[in-house]
Structure formats: structure tokens, C-alpha cells
Backbone as CSV, one residue per row, in Angstrom:
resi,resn,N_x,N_y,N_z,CA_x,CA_y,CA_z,C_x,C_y,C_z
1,UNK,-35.192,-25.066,-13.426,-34.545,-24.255,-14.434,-33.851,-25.216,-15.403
2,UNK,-34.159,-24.992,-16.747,-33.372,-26.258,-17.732,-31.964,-25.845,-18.244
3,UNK,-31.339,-26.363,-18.567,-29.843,-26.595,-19.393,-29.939,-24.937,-20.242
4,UNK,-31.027,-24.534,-20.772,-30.824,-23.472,-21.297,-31.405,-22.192,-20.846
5,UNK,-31.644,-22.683,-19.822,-31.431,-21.056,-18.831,-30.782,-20.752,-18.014
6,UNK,-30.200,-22.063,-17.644,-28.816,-21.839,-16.531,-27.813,-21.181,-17.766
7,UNK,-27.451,-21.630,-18.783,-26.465,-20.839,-19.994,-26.999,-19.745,-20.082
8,UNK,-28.523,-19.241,-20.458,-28.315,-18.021,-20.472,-28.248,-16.969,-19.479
9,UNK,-28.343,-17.725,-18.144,-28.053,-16.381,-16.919,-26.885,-16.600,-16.703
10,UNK,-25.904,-17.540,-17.171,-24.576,-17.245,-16.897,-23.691,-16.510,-17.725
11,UNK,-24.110,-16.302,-19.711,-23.946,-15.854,-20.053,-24.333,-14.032,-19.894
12,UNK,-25.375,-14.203,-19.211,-25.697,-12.530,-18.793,-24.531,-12.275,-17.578
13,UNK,-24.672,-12.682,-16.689,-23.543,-12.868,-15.944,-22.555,-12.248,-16.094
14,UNK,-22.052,-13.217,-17.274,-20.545,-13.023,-17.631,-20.802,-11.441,-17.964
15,UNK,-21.294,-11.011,-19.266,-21.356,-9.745,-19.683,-21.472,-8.669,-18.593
16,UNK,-22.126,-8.190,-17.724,-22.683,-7.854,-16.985,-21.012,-7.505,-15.630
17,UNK,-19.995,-8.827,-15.753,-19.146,-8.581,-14.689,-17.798,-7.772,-15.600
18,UNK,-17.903,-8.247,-17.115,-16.957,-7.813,-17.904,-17.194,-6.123,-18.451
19,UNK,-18.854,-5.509,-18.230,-19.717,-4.346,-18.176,-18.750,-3.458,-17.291
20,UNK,-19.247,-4.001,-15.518,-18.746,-3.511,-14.887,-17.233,-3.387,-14.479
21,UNK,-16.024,-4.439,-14.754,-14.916,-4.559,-14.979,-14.410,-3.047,-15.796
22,UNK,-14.665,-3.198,-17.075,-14.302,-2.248,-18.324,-14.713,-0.590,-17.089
23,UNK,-16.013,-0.600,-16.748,-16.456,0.485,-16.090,-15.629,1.336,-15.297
24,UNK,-15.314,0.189,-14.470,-14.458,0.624,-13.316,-12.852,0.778,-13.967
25,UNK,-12.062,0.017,-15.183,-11.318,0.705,-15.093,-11.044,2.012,-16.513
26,UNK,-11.874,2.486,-16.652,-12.212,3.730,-17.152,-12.156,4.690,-16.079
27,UNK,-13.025,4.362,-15.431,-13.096,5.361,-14.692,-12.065,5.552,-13.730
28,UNK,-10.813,4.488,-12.898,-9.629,4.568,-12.340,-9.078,5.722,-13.655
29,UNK,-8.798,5.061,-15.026,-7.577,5.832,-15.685,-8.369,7.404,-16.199
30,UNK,-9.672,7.815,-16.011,-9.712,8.888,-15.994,-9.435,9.930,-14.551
31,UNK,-9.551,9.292,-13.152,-9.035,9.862,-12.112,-7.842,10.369,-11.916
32,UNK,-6.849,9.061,-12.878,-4.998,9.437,-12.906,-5.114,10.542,-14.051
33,UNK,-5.981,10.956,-14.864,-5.561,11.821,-15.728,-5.766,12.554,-15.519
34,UNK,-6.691,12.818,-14.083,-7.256,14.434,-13.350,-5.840,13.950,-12.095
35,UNK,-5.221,13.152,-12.185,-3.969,13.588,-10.719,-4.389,13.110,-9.614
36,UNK,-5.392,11.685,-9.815,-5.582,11.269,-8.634,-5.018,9.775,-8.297
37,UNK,-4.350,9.462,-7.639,-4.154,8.022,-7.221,-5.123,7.667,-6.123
38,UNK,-5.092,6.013,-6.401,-5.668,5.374,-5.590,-4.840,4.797,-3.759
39,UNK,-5.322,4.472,-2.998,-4.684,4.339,-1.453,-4.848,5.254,-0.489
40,UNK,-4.421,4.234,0.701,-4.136,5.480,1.582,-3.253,6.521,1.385
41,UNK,-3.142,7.320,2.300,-1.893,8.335,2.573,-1.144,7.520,3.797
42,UNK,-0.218,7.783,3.425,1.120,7.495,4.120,0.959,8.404,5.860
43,UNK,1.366,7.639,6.922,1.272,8.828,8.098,2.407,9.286,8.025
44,UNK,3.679,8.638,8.060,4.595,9.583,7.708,4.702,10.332,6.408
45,UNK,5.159,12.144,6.381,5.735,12.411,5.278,6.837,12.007,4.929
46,UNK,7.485,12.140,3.426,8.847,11.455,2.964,9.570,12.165,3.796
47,UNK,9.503,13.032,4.345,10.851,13.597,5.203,11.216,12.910,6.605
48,UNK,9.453,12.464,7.282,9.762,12.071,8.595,10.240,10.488,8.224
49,UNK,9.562,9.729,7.209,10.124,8.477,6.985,11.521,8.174,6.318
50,UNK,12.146,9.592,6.232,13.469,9.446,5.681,14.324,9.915,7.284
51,UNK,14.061,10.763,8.432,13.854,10.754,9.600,14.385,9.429,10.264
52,UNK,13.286,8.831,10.422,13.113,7.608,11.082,14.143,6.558,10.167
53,UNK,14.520,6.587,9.129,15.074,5.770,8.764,16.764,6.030,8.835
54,UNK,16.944,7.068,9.320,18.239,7.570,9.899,18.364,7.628,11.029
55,UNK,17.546,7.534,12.544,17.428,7.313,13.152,17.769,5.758,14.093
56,UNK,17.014,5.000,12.679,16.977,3.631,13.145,18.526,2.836,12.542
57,UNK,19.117,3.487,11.253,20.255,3.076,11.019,21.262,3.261,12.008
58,UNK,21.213,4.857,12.465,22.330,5.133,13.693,22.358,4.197,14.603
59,UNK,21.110,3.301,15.000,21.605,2.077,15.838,21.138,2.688,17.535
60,UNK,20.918,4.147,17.337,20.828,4.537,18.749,19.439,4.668,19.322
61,UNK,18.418,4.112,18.415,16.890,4.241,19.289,16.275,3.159,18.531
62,UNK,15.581,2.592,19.347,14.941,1.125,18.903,13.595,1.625,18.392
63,UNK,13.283,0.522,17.694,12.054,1.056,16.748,10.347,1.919,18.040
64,UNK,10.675,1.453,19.095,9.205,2.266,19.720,9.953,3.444,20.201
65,UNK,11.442,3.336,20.567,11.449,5.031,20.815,10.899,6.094,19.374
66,UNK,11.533,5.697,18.263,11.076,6.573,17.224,9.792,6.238,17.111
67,UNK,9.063,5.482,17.515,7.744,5.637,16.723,7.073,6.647,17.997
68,UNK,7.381,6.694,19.302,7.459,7.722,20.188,7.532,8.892,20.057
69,UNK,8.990,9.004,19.267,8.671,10.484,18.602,8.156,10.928,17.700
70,UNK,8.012,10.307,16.531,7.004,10.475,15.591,5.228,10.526,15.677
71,UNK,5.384,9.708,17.013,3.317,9.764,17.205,3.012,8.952,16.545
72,UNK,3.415,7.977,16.034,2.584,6.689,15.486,3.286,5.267,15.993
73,UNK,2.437,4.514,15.752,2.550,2.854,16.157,3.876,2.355,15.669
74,UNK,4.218,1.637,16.344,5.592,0.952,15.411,5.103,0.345,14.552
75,UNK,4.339,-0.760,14.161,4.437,-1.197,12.755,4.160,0.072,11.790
76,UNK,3.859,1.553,12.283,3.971,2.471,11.071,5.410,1.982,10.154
77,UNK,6.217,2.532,11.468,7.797,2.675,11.738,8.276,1.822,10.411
78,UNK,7.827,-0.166,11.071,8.585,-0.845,10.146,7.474,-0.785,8.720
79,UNK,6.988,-0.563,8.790,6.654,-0.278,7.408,7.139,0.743,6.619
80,UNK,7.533,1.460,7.050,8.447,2.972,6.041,9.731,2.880,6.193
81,UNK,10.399,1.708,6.832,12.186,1.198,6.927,12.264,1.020,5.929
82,UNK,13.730,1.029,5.549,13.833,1.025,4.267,13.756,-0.795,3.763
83,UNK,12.964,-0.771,2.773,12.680,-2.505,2.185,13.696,-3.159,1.874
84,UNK,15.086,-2.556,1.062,15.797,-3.198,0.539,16.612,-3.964,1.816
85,UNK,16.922,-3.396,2.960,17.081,-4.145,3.980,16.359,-4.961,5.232
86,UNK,15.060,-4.733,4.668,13.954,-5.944,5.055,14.045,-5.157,6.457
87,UNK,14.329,-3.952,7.134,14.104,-3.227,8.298,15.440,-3.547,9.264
88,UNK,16.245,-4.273,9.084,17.543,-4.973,9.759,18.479,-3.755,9.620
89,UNK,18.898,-3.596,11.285,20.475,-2.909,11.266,21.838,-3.052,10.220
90,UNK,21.971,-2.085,10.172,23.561,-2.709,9.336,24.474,-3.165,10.125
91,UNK,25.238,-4.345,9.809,26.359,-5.278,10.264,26.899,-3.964,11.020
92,UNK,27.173,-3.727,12.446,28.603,-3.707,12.419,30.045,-4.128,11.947
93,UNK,31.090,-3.332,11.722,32.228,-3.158,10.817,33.168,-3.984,11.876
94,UNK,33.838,-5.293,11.707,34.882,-5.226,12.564,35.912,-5.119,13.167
């Protein structure tokens, strides 16, 4: 293959990934305009992960009892703690 056909299949290439690029996000921002997001679903609802996150502040059940009661794995658990405290108890007051 010479110097000028390796340029032009890379130039097809290129077009071809920038084709499908543009494609795909058309078609994402027409899904959000029909009300669809992209991801999973969450296993907890906001209520049970607001739940569990009162649970785990009270200090009185360690992260597998609640994930016990909730029916899912603990890393559900620490994943729906609240972030701003990186999943950590609050200090006791002394």
C-alpha cells in the first residue's frame, strides 16, 4: 500500500468516526428531549437511600445490617451514603 493510500484510508477513517460521533450525539440529545436519560437505575429509591443514610448516621447499624434490610449488597449501601462525607460517621461531640 503506498504513502497515498495509507492517507486516504485514514482520511476516510477520520470522516467516517466524526459521521458516527455527530450520529450518536444527535441521537442522545433527541432521547433527552423525549425524557429519556442515559444509565442505570438506582436500586435504591431516593426515599430508601435517604433511609439508609439516616440509619447509618444514627451510628446504630453498621453498613451490612442496613444493606440487610434493604435487600441489597453493601457496596449498594456505600454508594448512596452521602458523598460529601466520603460515607464516614460523624465525629462524636465531646
Amino acid at each position: 500500500m503506498g504513502v497515498r493510500n495509507r492517507h486516504l484510508a485514514l482520511k476516510e477513517n477520520r470522516q467516517t468516526k466524526l459521521k458516527v460521533t455527530a450520529n450518536t450525539r444527535d441521537g442522545l440529545a433527541a432521547a433527552r428531549a423525549r425524557g429519556r436519560t442515559g444509565g442505570r437505575r438506582p436500586k435504591l429509591a431516593p426515599d430508601q437511600a435517604h433511609h439508609a443514610q439516616q440509619l447509618y448516621d444514627a451510628g446504630d447499624h453498621t453498613v451490612q445490617r442496613i444493606a440487610d434490610l434493604l435487600q441489597v449488597p453493601r457496596s449498594t449501601i456505600y454508594g448512596h451514603l452521602n458523598k460529601t462525607r466520603i460515607g464516614r460517621r460523624p465525629t462524636p461531640a465531646p
